[in-house]
N, C-alpha and C positions, 0 to 999 in steps of 0.2 A: 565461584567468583572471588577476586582477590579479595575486593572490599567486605565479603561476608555476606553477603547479597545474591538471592536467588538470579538467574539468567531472564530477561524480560522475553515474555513469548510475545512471538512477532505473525499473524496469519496474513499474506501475502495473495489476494487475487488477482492473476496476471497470467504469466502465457508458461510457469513452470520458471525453473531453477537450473540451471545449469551445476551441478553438486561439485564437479573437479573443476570448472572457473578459477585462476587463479586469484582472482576477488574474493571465491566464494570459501575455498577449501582451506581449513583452516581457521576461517576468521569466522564459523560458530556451526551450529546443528543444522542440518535442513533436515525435517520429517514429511514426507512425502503424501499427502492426502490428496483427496480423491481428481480425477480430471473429469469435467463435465461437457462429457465427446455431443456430437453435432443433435443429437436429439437429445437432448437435455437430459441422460439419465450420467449419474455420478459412479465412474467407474473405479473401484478402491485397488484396483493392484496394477494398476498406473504405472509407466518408468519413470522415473526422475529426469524428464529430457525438458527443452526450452529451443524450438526451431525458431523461436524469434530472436530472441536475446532481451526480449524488453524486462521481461520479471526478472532477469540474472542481472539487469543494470539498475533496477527499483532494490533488490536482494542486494547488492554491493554498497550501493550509495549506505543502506539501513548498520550494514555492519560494517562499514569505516566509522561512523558518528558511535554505533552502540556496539560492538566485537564480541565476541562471546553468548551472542543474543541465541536464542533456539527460533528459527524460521518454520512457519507450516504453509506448505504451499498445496495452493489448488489452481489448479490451470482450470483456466476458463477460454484461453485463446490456445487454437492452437496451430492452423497456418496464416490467421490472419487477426491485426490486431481488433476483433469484431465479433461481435454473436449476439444473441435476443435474451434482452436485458433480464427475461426470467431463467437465462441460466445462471446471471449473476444473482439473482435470487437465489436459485439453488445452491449456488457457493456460499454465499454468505448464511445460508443456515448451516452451514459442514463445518464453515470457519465457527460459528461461535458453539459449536457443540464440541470443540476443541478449547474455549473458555480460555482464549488469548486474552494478553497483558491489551495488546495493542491490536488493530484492525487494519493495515492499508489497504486502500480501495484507490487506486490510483484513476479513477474513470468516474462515471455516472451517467445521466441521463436525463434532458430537458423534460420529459415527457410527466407531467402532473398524475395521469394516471397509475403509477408505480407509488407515487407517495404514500397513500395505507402500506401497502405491503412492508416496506420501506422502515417507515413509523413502528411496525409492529416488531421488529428484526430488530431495530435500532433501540426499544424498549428491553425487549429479553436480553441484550447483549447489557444494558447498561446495569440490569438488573444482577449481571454476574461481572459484572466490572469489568467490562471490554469498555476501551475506547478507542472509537473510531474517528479516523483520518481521511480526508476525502475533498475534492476539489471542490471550492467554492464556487465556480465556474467553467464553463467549456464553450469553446468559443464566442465566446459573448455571450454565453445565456447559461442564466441560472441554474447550474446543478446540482440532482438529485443521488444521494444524499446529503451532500454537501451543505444545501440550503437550510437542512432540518435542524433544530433548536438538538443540542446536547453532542452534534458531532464536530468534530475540529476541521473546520473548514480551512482550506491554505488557500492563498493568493500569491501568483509566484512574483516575486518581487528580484529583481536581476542585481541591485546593489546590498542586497544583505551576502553575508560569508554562509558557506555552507552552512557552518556550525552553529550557527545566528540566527535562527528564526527568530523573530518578534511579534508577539500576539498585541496588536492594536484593535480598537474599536473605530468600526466605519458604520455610520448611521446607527442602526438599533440593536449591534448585535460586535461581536468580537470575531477577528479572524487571525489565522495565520499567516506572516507575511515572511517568503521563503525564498533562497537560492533558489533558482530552476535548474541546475549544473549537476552534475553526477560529479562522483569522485575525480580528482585529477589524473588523468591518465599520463604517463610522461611519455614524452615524444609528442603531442598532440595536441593541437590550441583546440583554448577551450570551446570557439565556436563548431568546432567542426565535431565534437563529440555528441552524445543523445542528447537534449534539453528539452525541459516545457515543463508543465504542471504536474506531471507524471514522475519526474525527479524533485520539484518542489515539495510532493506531499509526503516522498519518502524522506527528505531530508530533514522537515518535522516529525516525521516515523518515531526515523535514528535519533533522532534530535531527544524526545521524549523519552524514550527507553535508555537512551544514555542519564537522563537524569532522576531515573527513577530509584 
């Protein structure tokens, strides 16, 4: 790094990384970890593909704000944006056995019974200085792990700038309050590009690894 400054490692749970993306190639490392195919087992020699595009747009937004960043990616989705929330358990123990700067978790889960598992993940990880990023909410209701004390919860907020997250306190606790917008694509209003809390949580991501 120019500044003298290690590269912030970024682990990315999402649908994969598109590696030659003109977003992506170039603007930092992607290391390719494991995919977690349809019965939950973590498969390690994996192709670097993204049949969504959604994690190449979570991955792009991270390194316009923070460039140079090193990405670890583990797909968890992989023709649909969906799967049983213990495969995201599964990822997020791969991700932090890779002992990232940063955690995005672009998703979560209403469901109260996940929280031990959740809790215990979110301990080891803080324990090795991971911090994790995650929506405070999904569609109206509280999510997990978003909700839990020591993760950075976002709340997409549509009049902050990209580059501008601001962490405010709302009732007992502090959150993140973030762009929902992905990078600016030219040619293309901005409504009509990917948006939601899924781009908010990465623009706090980037937002954070740029200022580390």
């Amino acid at each position: 790094m120019a500044d003298g400054k290690p590269p912030a490692r970024i682990a990315i749970l999402d649908s994969g990384i598109n590696c030659g993306h003109p977003h992506i190639a170039g603007m930092g490392e992607v290391v390719v970890g494991p995919t977690i195919d349809r019965d939950g087992r973590a498969l390690e020699d994996a192709e670097a593909t993204d049949a969504l595009g959604h994690g190449t747009a979570v991955a792009a937004a991270i390194l316009d704000l923070a460039p140079g960043s090193i990405l670890y990616s583990v797909k968890i989705f992989t023709d649909r944006l969906d799967c049983p929330f213990e495969h995201v358990l599964t990822g997020l123990e791969h991700a932090m056995r890779w002992e990232p700067d940063l955690l995005n978790l672009s998703l979560g889960t209403a469901l109260p019974s996940y929280q031990q598992a959740l809790e215990e993940l979110l301990r080891a990880g803080l324990d090795r200085g991971v911090r994790m990023v995650a929506p405070a909410s999904l569609s109206g209701l509280p999510s997990y792990p978003g909700v839990l004390a020591g993760v950075d919860a976002v709340i997409d907020d549509p009049s902050r700038a990209r580059d501008a997250p601001v962490r405010q306190r709302r009732g007992d606790r502090e959150y993140w309050f973030a762009s929902p917008y992905p990078r600016d694509l030219p040619g293309l209003p901005r409504a009509r590009n990917l948006s939601g809390i899924s781009l908010a949580t990465a623009n706090v991501t980037g937002s954070l690894a740029r200022q580390r």
